[in-house]
DONU-986057 format. One record per residue (C-alpha): residue in three letters; x, y, z. Coordinates in steps of 0.02 Angstrom, whole numbers, plus 32768, in hexadecimal, padded with zeros to 4 digits. Each point is the difference from the previous one (the first is absolute). Example, Ala and Ser with C-alpha at 12.3 -4.5 7.8 and 13.67 -1.06 7.14 Angstrom:
REM residues 2
ALA82677F1F8186SER804580AC7FDF
This chain:
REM residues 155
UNKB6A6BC589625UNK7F587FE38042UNK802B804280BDUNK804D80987FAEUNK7F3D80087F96UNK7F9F7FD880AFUNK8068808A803FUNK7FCC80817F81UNK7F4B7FBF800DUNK8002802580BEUNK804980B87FF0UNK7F96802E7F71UNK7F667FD08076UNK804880628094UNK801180987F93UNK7F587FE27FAFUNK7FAC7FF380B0UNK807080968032UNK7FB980707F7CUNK7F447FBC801FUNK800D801880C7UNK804280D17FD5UNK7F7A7FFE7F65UNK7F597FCF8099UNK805B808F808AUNK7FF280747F83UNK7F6B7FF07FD7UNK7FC57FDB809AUNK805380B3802FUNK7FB180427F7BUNK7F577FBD803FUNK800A804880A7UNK804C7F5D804EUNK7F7A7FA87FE5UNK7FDA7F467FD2UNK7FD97FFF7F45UNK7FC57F797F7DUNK807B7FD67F70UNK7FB17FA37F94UNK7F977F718053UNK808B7FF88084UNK7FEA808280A2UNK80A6804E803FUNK8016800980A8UNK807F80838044UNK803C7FFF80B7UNK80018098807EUNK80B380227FA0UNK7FC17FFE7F4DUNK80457F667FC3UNK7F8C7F6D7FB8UNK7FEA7F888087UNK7FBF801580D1UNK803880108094UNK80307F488023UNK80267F987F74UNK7FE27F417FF7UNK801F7F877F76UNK7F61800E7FC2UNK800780B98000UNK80B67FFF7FA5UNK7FA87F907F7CUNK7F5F80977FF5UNK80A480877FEAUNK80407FA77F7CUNK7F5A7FF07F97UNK7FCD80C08029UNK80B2803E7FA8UNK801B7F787F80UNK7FB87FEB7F68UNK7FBA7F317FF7UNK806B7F8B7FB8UNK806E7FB58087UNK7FB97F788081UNK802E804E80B1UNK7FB87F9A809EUNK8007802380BCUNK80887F8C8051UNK80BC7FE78007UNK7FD77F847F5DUNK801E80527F63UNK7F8C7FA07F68UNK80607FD97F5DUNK8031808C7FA2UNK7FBC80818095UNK800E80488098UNK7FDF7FE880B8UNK7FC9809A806AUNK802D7FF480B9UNK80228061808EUNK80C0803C8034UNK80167FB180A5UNK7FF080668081UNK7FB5808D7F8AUNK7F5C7FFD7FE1UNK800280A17F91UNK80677FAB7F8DUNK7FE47F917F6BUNK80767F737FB9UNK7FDA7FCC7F4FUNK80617F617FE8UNK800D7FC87F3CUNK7FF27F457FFAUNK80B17FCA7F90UNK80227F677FA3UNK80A07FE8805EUNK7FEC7FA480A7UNK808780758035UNK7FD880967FE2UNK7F728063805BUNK7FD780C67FACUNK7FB58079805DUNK7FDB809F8009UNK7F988083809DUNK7F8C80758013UNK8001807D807CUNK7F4A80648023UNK80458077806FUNK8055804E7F80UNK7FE57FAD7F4BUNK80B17FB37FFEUNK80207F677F9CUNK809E7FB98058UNK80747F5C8006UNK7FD67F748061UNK807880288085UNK7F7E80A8802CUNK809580827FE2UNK7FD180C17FC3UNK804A80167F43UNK7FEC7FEA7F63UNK7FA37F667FD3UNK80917F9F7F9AUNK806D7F608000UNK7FD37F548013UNK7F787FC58081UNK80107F668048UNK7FB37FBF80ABUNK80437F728055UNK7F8B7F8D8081UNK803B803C8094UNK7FE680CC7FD7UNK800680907F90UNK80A4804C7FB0UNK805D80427F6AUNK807A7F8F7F98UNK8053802C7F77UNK800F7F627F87UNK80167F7F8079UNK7FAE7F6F8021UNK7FA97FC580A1UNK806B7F87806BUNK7FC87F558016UNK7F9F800780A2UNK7FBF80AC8003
């Protein structure tokens, strides 16, 4: 029961952070493309229109985060997620996308979720186009979709 809540947490956050990173485009759009303060945080859009730059970095997933969520939820640069938050990292081998992994009571399970700034797209860990949707999980030696399973001893 409380992988099926961490679950719901995870995907509520995705779509959350989905509708804040199409909220700053717009009205970024609507202020010529520009850089523009919200609040006492400064959004930053790249040369596509999204919030974040050219080449992301840990750090600079962390600054997305804060510039298109509201405060409330501990997010730290790194691959280490603090209790109850999220880690912001780089994709491997992407550095204009975002991983935002939640950190989950169970040892086993690992929930994730990515941001694309080429294009806005909030995707599952494995990095495929579609819908965001299903369960995220990341094992230690990459990025994929499972559906309910567990990891495997070993991975």
């Amino acid at each position: 029961m409380a992988q099926d809540g961490e679950i719901a947490v995870v995907r509520g956050t995705a779509a959350a952070f989905s509708d804040g990173v199409k909220l700053a485009a717009t009205k970024g759009h609507i202020n010529g493309g520009q850089d523009f303060t919200n609040g006492n945080v400064t959004v930053s859009l790249n040369n596509n229109g999204w919030p974040g730059y050219t080449i992301m970095t840990s750090g600079r997933c962390r600054d997305v985060w804060n510039m298109v969520m509201q405060e409330g939820i501990e997010v730290v640069p790194g691959t280490e997620p603090p209790s109850g938050g999220y880690a912001a990292a780089v994709v491997s081998g992407n550095l204009r996308r975002c991983i935002y992994e939640y950190s989950s009571r169970n040892p086993d399970l690992t929930l994730a979720f990515i941001y694309d700034t080429t294009n806005g797209d909030i995707l599952p860990p494995d990095g495929a186009a579609g819908a965001f949707g299903g369960w995220l999980l990341i094992t230690l030696t990459g990025v994929r979709l499972i559906n309910r399973r567990r990891k495997k001893s070993g991975q």
